[in-house]
N, CA and C atoms as an extended XYZ file, in Angstrom:
300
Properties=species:S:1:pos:R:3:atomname:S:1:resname:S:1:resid:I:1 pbc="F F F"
N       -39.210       20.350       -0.683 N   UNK     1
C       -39.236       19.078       -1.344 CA  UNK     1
C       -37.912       18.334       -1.144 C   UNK     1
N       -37.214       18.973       -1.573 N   UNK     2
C       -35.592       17.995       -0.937 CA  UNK     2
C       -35.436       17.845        0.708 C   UNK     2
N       -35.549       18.969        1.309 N   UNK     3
C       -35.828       18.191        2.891 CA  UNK     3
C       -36.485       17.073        2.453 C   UNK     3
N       -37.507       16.850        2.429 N   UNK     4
C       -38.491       15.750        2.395 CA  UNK     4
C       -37.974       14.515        2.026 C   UNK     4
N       -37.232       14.938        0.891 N   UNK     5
C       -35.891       13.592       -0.027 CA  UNK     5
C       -35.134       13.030        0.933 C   UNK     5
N       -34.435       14.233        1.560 N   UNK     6
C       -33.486       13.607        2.501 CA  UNK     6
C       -33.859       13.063        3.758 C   UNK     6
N       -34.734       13.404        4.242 N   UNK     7
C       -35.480       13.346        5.449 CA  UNK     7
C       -36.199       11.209        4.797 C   UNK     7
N       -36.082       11.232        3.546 N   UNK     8
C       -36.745       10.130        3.569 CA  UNK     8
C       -35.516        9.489        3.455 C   UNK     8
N       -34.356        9.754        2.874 N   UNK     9
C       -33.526        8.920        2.568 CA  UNK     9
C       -32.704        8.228        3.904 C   UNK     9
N       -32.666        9.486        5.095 N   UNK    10
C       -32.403        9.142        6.457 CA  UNK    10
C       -32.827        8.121        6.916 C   UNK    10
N       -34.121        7.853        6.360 N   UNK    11
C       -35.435        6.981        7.530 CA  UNK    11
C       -34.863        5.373        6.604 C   UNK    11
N       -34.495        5.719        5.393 N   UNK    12
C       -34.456        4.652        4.355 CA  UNK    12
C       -33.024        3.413        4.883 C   UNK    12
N       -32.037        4.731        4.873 N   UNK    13
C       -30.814        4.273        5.687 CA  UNK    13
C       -30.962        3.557        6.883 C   UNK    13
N       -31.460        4.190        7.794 N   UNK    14
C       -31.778        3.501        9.251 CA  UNK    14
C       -32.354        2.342        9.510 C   UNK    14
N       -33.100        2.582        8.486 N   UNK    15
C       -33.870        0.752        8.167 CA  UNK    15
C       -33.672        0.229        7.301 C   UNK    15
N       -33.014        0.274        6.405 N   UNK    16
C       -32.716       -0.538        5.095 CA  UNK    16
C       -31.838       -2.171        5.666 C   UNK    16
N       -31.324       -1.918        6.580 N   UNK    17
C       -30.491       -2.971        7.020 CA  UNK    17
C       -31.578       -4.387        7.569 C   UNK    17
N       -32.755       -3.712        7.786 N   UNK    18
C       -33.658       -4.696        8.607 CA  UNK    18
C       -34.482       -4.839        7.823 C   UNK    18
N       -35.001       -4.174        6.648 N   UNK    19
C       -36.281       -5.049        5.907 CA  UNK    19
C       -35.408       -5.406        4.904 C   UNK    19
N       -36.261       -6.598        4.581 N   UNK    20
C       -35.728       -7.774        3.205 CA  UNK    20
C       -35.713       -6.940        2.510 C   UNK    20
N       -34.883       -7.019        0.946 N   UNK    21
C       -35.379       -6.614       -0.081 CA  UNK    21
C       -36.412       -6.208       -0.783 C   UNK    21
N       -37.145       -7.873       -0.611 N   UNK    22
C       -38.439       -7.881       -1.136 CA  UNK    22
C       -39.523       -6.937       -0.762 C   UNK    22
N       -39.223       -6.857        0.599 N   UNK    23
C       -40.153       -5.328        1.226 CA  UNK    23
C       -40.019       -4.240        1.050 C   UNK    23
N       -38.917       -3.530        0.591 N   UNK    24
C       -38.762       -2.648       -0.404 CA  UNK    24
C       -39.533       -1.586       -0.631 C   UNK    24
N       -39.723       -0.453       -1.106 N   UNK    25
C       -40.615        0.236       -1.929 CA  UNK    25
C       -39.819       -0.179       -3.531 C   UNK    25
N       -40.312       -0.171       -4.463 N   UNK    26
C       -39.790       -0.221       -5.918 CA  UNK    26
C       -38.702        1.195       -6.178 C   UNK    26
N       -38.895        2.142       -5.480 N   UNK    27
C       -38.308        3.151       -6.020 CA  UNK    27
C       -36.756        3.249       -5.085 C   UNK    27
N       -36.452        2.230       -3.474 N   UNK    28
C       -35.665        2.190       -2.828 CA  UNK    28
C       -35.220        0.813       -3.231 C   UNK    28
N       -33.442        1.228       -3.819 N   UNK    29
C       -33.096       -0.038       -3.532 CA  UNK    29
C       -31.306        0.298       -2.465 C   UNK    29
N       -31.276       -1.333       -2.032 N   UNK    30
C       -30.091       -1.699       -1.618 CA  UNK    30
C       -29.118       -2.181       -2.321 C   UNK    30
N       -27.981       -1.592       -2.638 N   UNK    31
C       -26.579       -2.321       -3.428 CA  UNK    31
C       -25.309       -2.613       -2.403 C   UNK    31
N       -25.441       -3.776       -2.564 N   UNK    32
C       -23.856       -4.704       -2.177 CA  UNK    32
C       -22.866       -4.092       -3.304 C   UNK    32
N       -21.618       -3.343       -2.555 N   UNK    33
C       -20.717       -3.107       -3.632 CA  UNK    33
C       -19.141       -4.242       -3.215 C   UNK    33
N       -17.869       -3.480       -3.933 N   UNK    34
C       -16.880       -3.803       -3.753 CA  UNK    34
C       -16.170       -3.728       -2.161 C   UNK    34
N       -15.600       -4.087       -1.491 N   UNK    35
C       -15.467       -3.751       -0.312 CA  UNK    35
C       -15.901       -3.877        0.866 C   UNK    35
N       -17.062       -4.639        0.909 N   UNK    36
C       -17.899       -4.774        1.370 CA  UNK    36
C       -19.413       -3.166        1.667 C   UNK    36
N       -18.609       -2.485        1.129 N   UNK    37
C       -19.871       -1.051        0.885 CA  UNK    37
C       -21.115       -1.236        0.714 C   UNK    37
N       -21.817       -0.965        1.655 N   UNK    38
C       -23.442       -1.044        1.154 CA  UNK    38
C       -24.020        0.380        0.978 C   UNK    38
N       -24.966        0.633       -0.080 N   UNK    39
C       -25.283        2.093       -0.742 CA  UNK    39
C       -27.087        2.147       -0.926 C   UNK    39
N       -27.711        2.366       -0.213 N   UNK    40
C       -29.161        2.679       -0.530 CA  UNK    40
C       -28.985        3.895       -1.308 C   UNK    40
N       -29.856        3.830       -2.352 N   UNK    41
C       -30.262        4.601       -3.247 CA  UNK    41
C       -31.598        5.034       -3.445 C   UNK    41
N       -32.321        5.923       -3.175 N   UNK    42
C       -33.711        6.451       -3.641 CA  UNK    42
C       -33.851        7.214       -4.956 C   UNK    42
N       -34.547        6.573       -5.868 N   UNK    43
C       -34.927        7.206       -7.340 CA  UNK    43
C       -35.706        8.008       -7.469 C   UNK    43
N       -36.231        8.970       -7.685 N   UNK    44
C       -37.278       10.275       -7.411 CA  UNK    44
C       -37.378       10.289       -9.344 C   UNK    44
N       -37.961       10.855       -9.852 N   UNK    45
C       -38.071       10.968      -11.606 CA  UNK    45
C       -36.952       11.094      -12.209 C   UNK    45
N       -36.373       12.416      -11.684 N   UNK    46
C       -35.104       12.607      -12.389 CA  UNK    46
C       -33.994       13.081      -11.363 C   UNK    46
N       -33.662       12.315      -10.353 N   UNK    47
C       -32.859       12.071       -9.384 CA  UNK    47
C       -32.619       10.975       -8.638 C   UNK    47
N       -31.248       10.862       -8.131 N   UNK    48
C       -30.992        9.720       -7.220 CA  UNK    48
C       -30.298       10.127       -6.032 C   UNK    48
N       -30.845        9.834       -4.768 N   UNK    49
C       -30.257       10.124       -3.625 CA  UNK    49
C       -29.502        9.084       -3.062 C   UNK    49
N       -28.560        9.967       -2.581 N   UNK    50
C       -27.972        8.439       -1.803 CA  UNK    50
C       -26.864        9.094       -1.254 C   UNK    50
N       -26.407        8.110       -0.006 N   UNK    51
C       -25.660        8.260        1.236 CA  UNK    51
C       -24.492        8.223        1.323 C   UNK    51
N       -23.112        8.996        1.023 N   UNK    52
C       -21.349        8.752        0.491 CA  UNK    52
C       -20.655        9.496        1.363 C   UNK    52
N       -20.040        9.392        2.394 N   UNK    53
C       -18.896        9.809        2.990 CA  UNK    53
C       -20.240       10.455        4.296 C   UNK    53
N       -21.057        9.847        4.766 N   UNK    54
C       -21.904       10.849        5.533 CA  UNK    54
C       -23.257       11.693        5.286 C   UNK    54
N       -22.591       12.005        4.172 N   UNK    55
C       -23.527       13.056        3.335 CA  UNK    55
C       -24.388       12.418        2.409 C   UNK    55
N       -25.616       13.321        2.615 N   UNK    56
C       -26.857       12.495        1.455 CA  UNK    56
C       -26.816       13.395        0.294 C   UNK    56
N       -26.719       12.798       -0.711 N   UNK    57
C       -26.411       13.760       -2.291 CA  UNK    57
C       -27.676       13.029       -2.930 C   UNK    57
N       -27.657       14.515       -3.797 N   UNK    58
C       -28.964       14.451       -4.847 CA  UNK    58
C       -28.043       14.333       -6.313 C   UNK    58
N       -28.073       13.433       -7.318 N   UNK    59
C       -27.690       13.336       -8.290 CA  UNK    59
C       -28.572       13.430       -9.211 C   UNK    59
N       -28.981       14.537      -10.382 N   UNK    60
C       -29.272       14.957      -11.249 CA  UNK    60
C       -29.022       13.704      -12.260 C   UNK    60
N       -30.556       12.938      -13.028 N   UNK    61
C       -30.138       12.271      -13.757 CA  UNK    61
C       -29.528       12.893      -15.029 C   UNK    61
N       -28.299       12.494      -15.675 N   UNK    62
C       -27.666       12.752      -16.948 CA  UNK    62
C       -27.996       11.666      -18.345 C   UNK    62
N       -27.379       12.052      -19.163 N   UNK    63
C       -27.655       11.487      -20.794 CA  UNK    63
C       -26.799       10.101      -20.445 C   UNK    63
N       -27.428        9.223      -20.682 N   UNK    64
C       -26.715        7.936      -20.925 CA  UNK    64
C       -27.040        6.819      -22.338 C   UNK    64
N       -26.007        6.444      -23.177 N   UNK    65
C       -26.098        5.996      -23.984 CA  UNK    65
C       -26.970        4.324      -23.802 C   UNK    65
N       -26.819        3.818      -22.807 N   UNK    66
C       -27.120        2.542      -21.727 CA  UNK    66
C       -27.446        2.232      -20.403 C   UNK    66
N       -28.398        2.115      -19.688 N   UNK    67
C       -28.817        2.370      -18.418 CA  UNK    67
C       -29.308        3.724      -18.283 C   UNK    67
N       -28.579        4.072      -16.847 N   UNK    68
C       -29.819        5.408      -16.281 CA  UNK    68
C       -28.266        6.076      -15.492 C   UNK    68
N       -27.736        6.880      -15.692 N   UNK    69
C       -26.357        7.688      -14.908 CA  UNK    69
C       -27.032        9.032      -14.374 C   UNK    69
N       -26.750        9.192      -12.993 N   UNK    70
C       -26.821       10.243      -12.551 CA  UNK    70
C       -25.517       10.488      -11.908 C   UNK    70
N       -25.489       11.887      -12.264 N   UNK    71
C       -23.688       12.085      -11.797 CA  UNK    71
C       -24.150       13.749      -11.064 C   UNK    71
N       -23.127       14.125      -10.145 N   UNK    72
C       -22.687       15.866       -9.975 CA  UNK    72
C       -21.743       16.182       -8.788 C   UNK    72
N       -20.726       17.088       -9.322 N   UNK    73
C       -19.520       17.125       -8.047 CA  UNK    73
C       -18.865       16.096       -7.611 C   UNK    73
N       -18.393       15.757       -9.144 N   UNK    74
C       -17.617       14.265       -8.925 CA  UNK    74
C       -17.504       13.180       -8.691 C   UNK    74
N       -19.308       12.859       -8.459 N   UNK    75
C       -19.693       11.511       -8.025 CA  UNK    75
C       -20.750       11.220       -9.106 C   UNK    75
N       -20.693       10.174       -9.576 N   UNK    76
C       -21.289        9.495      -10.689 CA  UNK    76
C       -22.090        7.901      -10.451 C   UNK    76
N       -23.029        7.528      -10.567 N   UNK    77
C       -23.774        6.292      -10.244 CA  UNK    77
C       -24.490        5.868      -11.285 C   UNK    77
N       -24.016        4.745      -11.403 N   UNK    78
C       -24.626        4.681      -13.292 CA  UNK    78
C       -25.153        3.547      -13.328 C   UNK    78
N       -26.242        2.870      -12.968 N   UNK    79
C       -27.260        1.735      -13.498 CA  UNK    79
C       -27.349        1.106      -14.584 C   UNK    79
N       -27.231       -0.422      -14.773 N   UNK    80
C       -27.755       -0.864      -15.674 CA  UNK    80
C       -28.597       -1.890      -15.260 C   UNK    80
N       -29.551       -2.324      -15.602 N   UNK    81
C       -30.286       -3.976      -15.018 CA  UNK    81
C       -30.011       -4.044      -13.398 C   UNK    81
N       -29.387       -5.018      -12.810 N   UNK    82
C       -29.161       -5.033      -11.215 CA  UNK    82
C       -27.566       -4.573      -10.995 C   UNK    82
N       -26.617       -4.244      -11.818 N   UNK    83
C       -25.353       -3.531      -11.721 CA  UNK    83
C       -25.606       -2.308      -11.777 C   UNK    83
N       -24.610       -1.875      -11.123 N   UNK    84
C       -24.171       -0.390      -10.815 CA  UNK    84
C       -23.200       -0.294      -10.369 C   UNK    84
N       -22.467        1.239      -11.177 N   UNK    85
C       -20.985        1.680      -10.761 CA  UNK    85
C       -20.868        3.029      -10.139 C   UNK    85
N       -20.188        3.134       -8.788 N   UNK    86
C       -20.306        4.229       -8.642 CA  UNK    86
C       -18.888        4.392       -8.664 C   UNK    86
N       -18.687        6.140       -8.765 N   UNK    87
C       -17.598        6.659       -9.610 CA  UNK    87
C       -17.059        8.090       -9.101 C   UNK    87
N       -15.729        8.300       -8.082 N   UNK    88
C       -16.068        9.619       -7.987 CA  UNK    88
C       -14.221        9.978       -8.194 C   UNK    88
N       -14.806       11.197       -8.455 N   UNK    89
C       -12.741       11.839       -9.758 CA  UNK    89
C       -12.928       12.620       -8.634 C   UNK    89
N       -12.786       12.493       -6.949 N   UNK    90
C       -12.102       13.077       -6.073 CA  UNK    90
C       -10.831       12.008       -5.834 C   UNK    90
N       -11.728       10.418       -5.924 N   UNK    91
C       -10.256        9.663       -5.191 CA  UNK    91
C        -9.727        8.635       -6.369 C   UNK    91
N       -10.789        8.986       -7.889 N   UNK    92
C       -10.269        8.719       -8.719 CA  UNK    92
C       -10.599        6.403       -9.107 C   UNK    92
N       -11.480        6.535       -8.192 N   UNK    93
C       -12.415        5.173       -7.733 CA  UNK    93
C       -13.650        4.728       -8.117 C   UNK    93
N       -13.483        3.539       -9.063 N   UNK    94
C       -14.688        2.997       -9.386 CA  UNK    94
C       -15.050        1.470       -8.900 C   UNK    94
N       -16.036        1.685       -7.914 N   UNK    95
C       -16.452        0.669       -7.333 CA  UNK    95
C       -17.597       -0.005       -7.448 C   UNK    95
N       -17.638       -1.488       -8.072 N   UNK    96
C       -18.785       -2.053       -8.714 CA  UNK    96
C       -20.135       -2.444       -7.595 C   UNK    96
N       -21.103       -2.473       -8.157 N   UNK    97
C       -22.294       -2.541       -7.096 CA  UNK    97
C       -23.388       -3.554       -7.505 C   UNK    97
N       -23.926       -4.271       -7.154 N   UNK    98
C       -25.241       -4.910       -7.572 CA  UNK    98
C       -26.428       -4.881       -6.422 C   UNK    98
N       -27.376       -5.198       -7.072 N   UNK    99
C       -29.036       -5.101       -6.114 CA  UNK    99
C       -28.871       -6.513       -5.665 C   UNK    99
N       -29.364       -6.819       -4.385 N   UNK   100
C       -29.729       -8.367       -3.757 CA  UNK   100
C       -30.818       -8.988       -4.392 C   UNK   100
């Protein structure tokens, strides 16, 4: 099942740059961050995948008082409405994100 995650999140990456938004699946989105960083994210029930330094990580959703945070191994991605922050206490960096 996680092959399968990642294996989709690959295909998601590779093309995310060429379909609109609007074409989308609901559960894939695209975020414009700080820096010009762009971050596809895939939502699964209680996970979020997504693409950081190379590597595709599975983030375990966690307890959030507001929005939807999935965090693990120092990287944290925390949703609210069309914002999002991602967050990682390796380089000690929080970089703001929104959906198109």
């Amino acid at each position: 099942m996680v092959r399968f995650h990642l294996a989709m999140l690959t295909m998601v990456l590779v093309t995310a740059s060429f379909i609109p938004a609007s074409a989308q699946t609901n559960k894939t989105f695209l975020y414009d961050c700080d820096g010009g960083l762009q971050v596809a994210v895939y939502f699964d029930r209680d996970a979020a995948f997504i693409q950081l330094d190379g590597k595709a990580l599975k983030l375990p959703q966690r307890l959030s008082g507001s929005g939807a945070r999935y965090a693990k191994g120092g990287v944290s991605f925390w949703i609210k409405g069309n914002d999002a922050m991602l967050k990682r206490t390796r380089t000690g960096k929080t970089i703001n994100c929104s959906t198109r």
